[in-house]
MIFI-298374 format. One line per 5 residues: number of its first residue (from 0); for each residue x, y, z of C-alpha. Coordinates in pm, whole numbers, plus 50000, padded with zeros to 5 digits. Layout:
MIFI-298374
NUM = X Y Z | ... .
This chain:
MIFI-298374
0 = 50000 50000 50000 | 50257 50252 50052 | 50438 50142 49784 | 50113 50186 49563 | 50123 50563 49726 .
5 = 50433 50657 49675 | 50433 50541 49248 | 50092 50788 49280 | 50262 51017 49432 | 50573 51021 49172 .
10 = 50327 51030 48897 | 50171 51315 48997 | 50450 51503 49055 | 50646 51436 48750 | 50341 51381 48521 .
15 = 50320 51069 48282 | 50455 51032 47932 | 50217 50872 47772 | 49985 51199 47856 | 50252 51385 47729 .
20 = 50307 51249 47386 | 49924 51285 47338 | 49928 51630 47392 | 50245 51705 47186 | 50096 51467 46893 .
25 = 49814 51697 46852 | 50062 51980 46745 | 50289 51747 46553 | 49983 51624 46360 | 49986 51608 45961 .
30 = 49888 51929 45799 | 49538 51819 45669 | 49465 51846 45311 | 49311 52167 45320 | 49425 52372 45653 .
35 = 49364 52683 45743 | 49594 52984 45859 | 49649 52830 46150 | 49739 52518 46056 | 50041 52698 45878 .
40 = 50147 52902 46205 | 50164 52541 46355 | 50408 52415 46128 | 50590 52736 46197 | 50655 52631 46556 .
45 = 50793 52360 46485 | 51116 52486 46391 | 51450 52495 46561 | 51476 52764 46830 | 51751 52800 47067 .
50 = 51667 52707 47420 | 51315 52599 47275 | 51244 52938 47389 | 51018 52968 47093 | 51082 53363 47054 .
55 = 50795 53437 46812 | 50505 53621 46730 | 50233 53588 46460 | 50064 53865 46366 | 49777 53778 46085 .
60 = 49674 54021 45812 | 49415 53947 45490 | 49705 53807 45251 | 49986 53806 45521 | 50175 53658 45797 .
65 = 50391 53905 45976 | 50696 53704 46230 | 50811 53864 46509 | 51033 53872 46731 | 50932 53783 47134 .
70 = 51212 53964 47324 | 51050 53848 47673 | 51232 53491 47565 | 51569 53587 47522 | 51827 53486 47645 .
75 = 52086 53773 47725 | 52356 53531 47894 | 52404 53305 47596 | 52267 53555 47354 | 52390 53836 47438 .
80 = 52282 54026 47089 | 52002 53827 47013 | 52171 53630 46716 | 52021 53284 46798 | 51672 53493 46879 .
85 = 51717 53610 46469 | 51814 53317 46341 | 51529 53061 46540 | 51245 53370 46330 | 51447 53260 45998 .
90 = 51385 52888 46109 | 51021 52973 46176 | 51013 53147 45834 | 51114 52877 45644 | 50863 52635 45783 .
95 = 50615 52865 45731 | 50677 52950 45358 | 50728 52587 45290 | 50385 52536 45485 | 50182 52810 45286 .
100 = 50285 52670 44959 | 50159 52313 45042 | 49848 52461 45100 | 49823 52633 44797 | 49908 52975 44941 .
105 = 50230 53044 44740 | 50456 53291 44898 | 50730 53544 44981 | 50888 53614 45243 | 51050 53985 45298 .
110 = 51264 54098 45609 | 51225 54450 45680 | 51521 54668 45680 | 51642 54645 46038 | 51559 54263 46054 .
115 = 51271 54352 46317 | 50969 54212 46124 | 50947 53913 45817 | 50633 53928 45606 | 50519 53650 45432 .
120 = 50279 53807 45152 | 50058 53510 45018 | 49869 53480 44663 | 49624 53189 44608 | 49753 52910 44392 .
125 = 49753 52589 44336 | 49882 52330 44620 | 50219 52231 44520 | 50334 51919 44701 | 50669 52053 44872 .
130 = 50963 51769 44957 | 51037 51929 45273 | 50705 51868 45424 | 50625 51602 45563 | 51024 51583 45715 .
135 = 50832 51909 45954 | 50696 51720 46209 | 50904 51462 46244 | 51230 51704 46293 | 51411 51724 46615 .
140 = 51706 51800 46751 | 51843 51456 46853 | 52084 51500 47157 | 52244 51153 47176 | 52483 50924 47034 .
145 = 52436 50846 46672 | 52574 50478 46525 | 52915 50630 46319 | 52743 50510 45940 | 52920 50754 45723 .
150 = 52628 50874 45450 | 52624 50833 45099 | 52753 51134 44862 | 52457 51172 44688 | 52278 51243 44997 .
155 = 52583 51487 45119 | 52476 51685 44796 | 52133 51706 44843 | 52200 51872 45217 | 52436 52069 45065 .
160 = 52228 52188 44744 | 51936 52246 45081 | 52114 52502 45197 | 52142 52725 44894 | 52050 53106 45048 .
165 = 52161 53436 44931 | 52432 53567 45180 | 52436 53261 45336 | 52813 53072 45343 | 52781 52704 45417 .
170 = 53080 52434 45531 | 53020 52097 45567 | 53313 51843 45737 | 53292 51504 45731 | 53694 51431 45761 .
175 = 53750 51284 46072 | 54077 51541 46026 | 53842 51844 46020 | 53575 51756 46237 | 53829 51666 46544 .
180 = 53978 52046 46590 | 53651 52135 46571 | 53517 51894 46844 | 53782 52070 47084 | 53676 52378 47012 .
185 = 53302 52254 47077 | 53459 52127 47454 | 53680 52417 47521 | 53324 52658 47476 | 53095 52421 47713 .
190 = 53354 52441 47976 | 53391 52812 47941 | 53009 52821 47980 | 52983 52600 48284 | 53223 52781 48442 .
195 = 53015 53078 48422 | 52737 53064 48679 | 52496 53301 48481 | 52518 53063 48216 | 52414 52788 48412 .
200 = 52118 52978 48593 | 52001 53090 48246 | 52013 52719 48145 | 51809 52593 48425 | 51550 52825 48412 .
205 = 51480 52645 48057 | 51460 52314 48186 | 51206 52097 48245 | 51263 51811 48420 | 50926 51613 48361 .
210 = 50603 51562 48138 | 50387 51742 48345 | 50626 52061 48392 | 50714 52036 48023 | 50324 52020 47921 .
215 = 50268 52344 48156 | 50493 52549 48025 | 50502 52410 47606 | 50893 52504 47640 | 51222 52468 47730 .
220 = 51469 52182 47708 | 51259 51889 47833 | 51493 51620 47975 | 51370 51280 47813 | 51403 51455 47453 .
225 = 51759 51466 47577 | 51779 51105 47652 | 51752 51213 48039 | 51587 51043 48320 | 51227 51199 48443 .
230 = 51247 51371 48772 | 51021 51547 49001 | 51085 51942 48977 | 51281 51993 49340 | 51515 51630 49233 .
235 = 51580 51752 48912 | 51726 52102 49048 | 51945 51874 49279 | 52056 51637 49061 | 52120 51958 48795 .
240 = 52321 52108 49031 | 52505 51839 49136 | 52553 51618 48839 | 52564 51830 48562 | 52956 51878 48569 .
245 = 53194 52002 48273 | 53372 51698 48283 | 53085 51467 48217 | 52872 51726 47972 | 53271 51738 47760 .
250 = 53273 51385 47769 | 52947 51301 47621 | 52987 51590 47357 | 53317 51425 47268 | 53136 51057 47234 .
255 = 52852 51251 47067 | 53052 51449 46802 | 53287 51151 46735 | 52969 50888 46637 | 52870 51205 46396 .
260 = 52905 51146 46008 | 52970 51523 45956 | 52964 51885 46100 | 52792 52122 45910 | 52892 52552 45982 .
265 = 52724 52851 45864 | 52791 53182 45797 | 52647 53505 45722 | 52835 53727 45529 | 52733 54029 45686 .
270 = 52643 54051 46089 | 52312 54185 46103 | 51968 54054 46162 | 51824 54050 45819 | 52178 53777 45724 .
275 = 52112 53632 46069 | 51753 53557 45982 | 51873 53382 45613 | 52101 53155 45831 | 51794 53023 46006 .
280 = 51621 52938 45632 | 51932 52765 45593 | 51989 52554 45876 | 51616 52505 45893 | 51618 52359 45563 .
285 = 51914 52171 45605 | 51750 51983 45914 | 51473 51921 45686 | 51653 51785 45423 | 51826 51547 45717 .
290 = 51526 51436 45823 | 51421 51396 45500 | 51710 51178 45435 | 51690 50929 45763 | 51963 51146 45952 .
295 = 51915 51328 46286 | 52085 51591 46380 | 52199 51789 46656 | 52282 52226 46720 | 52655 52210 46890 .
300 = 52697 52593 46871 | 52924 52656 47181 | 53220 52790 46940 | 52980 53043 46799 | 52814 53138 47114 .
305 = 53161 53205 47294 | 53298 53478 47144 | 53702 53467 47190 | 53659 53110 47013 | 53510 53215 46681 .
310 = 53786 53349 46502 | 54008 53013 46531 | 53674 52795 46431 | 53638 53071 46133 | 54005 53031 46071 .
315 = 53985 52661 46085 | 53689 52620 45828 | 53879 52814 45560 | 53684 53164 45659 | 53882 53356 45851 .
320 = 53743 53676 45926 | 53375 53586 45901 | 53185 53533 46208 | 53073 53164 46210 | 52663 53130 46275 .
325 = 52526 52787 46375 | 52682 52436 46390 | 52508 52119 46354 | 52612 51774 46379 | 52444 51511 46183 .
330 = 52449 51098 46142 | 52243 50822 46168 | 52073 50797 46547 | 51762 50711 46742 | 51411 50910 46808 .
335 = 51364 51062 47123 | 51094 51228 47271 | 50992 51529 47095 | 51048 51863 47261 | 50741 52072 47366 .
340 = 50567 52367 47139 | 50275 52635 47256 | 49990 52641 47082 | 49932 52849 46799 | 49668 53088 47034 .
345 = 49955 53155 47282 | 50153 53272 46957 | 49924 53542 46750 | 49955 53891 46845 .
């Protein structure tokens, strides 16, 4: 009997999974054949987003879609300008252009001059099937080991033909000789993070240690889509605070990085938000295109997001004075959880 309490008692504090995937699969749903506007916003939150902060704001006209930018979810410690905040909207954008044209809503997407607002003006049109998506819902960032397969060369062309954006430079490694310096530099930036205690209290605020917490808030890093044990909200501070150690988190990127098939690095070619914005189209298609393909992938962006250690990645990738945007691993790996998303209602302006 109190055994039969206490499992009651740890469900309802830490929420059940099963309750959780049922209320994520709703949002993760097929588009249906013929959705409306806000059927396209959903596929729009599904895209990458650092922090799963989900910085974004729909505001809906007659023949538009304006995206904005959320600034109460930013993340000044390791965002200090907002790049990642810019370059999650381009994510968003992509997903939603690809979205609108499914539905036969063809579109074009414009960024404003100072990068504050992108407009996706729609025309009716025929639906035109897109390749990219159905490979929307099923995208995640996939935060584990992945099984070492190298992948074929005609699939390394069609991620790199994916990326193909205007202002947009784009690197991919998969020699084990270039991806190793590259894997240090990944190491040397998380232990210069969690050395730095704002860093780690900006981190934990974005956790969420368990389905229920996870379902509450529809944000954050949720730990199982990390390949993390569930834990009540009080355990899972303790066990963040006294577990989550450089030594281990560098270890497991190392194991991580080396059972990757390739690194892919991009870079804008100017530093402002409009640029930072066409990196997210980028990376968001090249995730799609992944997923597309069978791959996972992963965001490993520690070498972009401390600063003293982007001119020796840019000088290592052959781009020395540019200021390197977004890295991504990518292989062949296991499923995981999928991360929470908001509804579209909590999104429109």
């Amino acid at each position: 009997m109190l055994a039969g309490g206490a499992a009651a008692g740890w469900r309802s504090a830490v929420g059940s999974m099963a309750d959780f995937e049922s209320d994520m699969g709703g949002l993760r749903a097929p588009m249906p054949a013929d959705p409306d506007i806000a059927e396209i916003i959903r596929y729009a939150t599904l895209a990458a987003n650092g922090h799963n902060t989900q910085p974004w704001r729909f505001r809906v006209g007659e023949r538009t879609i304006d995206i904005l930018p959320d600034l109460s979810r930013a993340t000044p410690v390791v965002d200090p300008d907002n790049h990642h905040l810019f370059v999650s909207l381009g994510c968003a954008a992509e997903n939603l252009l690809i979205a609108a044209t499914a539905a036969g809503r063809a579109g074009q997407l414009e960024t404003d001059a100072g990068g504050e607002r992108i407009r996706c003006s729609f025309s009716r049109a025929e639906a035109r099937p897109h390749p990219l998506l159905a490979a929307i819902p099923r995208r995640q960032s996939t935060r584990a080991q992945y099984d070492g397969r190298s992948v074929p060369a005609a699939d390394i062309e069609l991620l790199r033909q994916s990326t193909e954006t205007p202002g947009v430079r784009f690197v991919l490694l998969t020699d084990r000789a270039r991806i190793d310096p590259v894997r240090d530099l990944v190491i040397a930036g998380n232990a210069a993070q969690m050395a730095d205690a704002a860093f780690m209290a900006e981190l934990k605020r974005w956790l969420r240690f368990n389905p229920r917490s996870a379902m509450a808030a529809g944000d954050g890093l949720f730990s199982a889509a990390s390949g993390n044990p569930v834990l009540p909200e009080f355990l899972g501070g303790l066990a963040f605070d006294r577990f989550f150690t450089a030594g281990a988190e560098n270890d497991k990127y190392a194991r991580q990085i080396d059972s990757s098939a390739g690194i892919a690095i991009f870079l804008a070619e100017r530093e402002d938000k409009a640029h930072w914005i066409a990196v997210g189209r980028a990376c968001q298609r090249f995730a799609l295109a992944a997923t597309a393909s069978g791959l996972k992938h992963a965001f490993v962006n520690q070498p972009v997001e401390v600063a003293r250690l982007r001119p020796e990645l840019a000088a290592l990738i052959g781009e020395a004075g540019r200021r390197p945007d977004i890295i991504m691993r990518f292989g062949y790996g296991p499923t995981l959880p999928f991360s929470p998303r908001r509804p579209v209602s909590a999104v429109l302006v």
